[in-house]
Structures are given as structure tokens and as C-alpha cells.
C-alpha positions in Angstrom: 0.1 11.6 -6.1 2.8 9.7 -3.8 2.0 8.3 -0.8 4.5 6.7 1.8 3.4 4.1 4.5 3.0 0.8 6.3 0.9 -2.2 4.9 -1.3 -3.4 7.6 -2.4 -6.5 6.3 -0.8 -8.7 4.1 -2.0 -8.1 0.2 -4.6 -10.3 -1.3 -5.3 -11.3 -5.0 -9.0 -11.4 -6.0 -10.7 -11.6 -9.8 -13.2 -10.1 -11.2 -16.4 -11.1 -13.0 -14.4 -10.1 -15.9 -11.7 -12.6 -15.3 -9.2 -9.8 -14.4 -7.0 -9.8 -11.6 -6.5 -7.1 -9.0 -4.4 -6.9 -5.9 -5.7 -5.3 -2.8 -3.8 -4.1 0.4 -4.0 -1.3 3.1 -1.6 1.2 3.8 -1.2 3.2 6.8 0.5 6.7 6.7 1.5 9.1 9.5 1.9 12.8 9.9 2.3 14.6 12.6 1.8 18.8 13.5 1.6 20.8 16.5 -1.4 22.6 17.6 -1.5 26.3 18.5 -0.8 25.1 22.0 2.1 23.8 20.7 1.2 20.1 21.4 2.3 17.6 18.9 -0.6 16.0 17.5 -0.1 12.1 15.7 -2.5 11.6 12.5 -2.7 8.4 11.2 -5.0 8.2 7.5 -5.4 4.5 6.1 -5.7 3.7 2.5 -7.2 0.7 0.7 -5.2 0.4 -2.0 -5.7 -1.5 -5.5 -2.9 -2.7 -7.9 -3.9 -4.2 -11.3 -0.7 -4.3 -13.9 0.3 -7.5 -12.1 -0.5 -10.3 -9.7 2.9 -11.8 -8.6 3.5 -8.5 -6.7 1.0 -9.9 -3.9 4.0 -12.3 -2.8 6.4 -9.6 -2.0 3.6 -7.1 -0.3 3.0 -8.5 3.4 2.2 -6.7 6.4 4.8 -4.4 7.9 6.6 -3.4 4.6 7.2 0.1 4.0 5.7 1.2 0.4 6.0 4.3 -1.6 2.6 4.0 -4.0 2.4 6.4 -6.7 -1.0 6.3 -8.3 -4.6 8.8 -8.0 -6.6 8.8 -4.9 -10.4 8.7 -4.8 -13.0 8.9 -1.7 -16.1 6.2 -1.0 -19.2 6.6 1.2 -21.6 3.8 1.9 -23.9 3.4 4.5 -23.7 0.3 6.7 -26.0 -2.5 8.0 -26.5 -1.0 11.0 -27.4 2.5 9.3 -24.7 4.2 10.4 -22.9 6.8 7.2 -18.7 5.2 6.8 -16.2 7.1 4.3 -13.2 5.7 2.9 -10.2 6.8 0.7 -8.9 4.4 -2.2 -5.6 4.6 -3.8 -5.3 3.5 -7.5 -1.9 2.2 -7.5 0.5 2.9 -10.6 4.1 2.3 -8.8 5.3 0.8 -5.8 8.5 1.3 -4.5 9.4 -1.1 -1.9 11.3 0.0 1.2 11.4 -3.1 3.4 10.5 -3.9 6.9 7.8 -7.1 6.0 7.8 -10.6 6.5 10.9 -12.2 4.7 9.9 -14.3 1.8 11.6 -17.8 0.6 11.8 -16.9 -3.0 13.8 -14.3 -5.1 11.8 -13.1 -8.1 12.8 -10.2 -10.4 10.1 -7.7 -9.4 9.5 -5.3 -12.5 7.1 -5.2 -14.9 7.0 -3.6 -18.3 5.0 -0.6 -19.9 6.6 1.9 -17.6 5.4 0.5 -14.6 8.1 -1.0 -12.4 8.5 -2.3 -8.7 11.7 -1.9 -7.5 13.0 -3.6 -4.3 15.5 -1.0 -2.1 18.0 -2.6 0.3 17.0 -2.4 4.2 19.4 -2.0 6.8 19.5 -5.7 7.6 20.7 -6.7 3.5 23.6 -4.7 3.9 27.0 -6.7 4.0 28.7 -4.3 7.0 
């Protein structure tokens, strides 16, 4: 499955109790339909998201950026301190395709990764020379 949308928090690195480590973030995405009345109705669905093939991506995902995650999608229910039932969606994350629009960062790293599974950086509007 492909998703397309806006981190809302920069990503964080956390590690397990099995010394593994896993990078979470939060993605936005919007859709929009009209109704029968023809009214144009916004829909915004937020993700947390989970990357685990490598750690140094964390750097490069801050808020703002535009992703395109490839990966499997999976849905959580808990219920909260205060009783109240909450749902969730998660997004196991396979691929991410940056798009731009984050923070700028100081450093230039190479961004891919082996085993198939590669980030790849796409120019914005404000990297071109013209």
C-alpha cells in the first residue's frame, strides 16, 4: 500500500528491549470528495508510522516534509485512562520517498540503504538552479 502526506512531528528514534532500533513519525494525508449536495468535503486521516531497516533516516524526516511511504497498514484500539474506547491506524513502513517541504538540514548524507529498500531524496522547487 502507498500512502502520500505531511509529517506532523519531527521523527524520533527509540530502542527496543531487544536492542533494536525503530523510527517513529506521523503522517497526515488529505482527500477531499463532494457530497450529494455537491459540497466539497476535506478529510484529513493521520498515520503513526514505524521505520525499522535504518536509523539515520530520522535526520532527514522532520516536520513539514512531504513523504511517499510504501509499506502495510494495520488498525489499534485501546481504551484510555479515562475509560473512554480510541482507534488508531499504523503504517509499517518499507519505502519512503522524499518529496521535500521540511526543515533544511546542515549535513548531506547519501540516503539509501541496501536489500531493496532505498530512500530516495527528489528535488523541491527551491533546489532547482533556474
Amino acid at each position: 500500500m502507498n500512502i502520500t502526506g505531511r509529517l506532523t512531528r519531527d521523527a524520533e528514534v527509540r530502542t527496543t528491549s531487544q536492542e533494536k532500533q525503530v523510527v517513529n513519525f506521523s503522517v497526515a494525508t488529505n482527500d477531499s470528495y463532494r457530497n450529494k449536495q455537491g459540497e466539497r468535503i476535506e478529510q484529513t486521516t493521520y498515520f503513526d508510522c514505524s521505520y525499522w531497516i535504518s536509523p539515520n533516516v530520522a535526520k532527514i524526516l522532520t516536520k513539514g516534509t512531504l513523504v511517499e511511504l510504501t509499506g502495510r497498514v494495520s488498525a489499534r484500539a485501546w481504551t484510555g485512562n479515562d475509560g473512554e474506547a480510541h482507534a488508531g491506524l499504523n503504517f509499517h513502513t518499507s519505502n519512503i520517498k522524499l518529496h521535500g517541504g521540511g526543515k533544511r538540514i546542515e549535513t548531506e548524507e547519501p540516503a539509501t540503504k541496501g536489500n531493496g529498500n532505498k530512500l530516495v531524496a527528489q528535488p523541491t522547487e527551491d533546489d532547482l538552479p533556474f
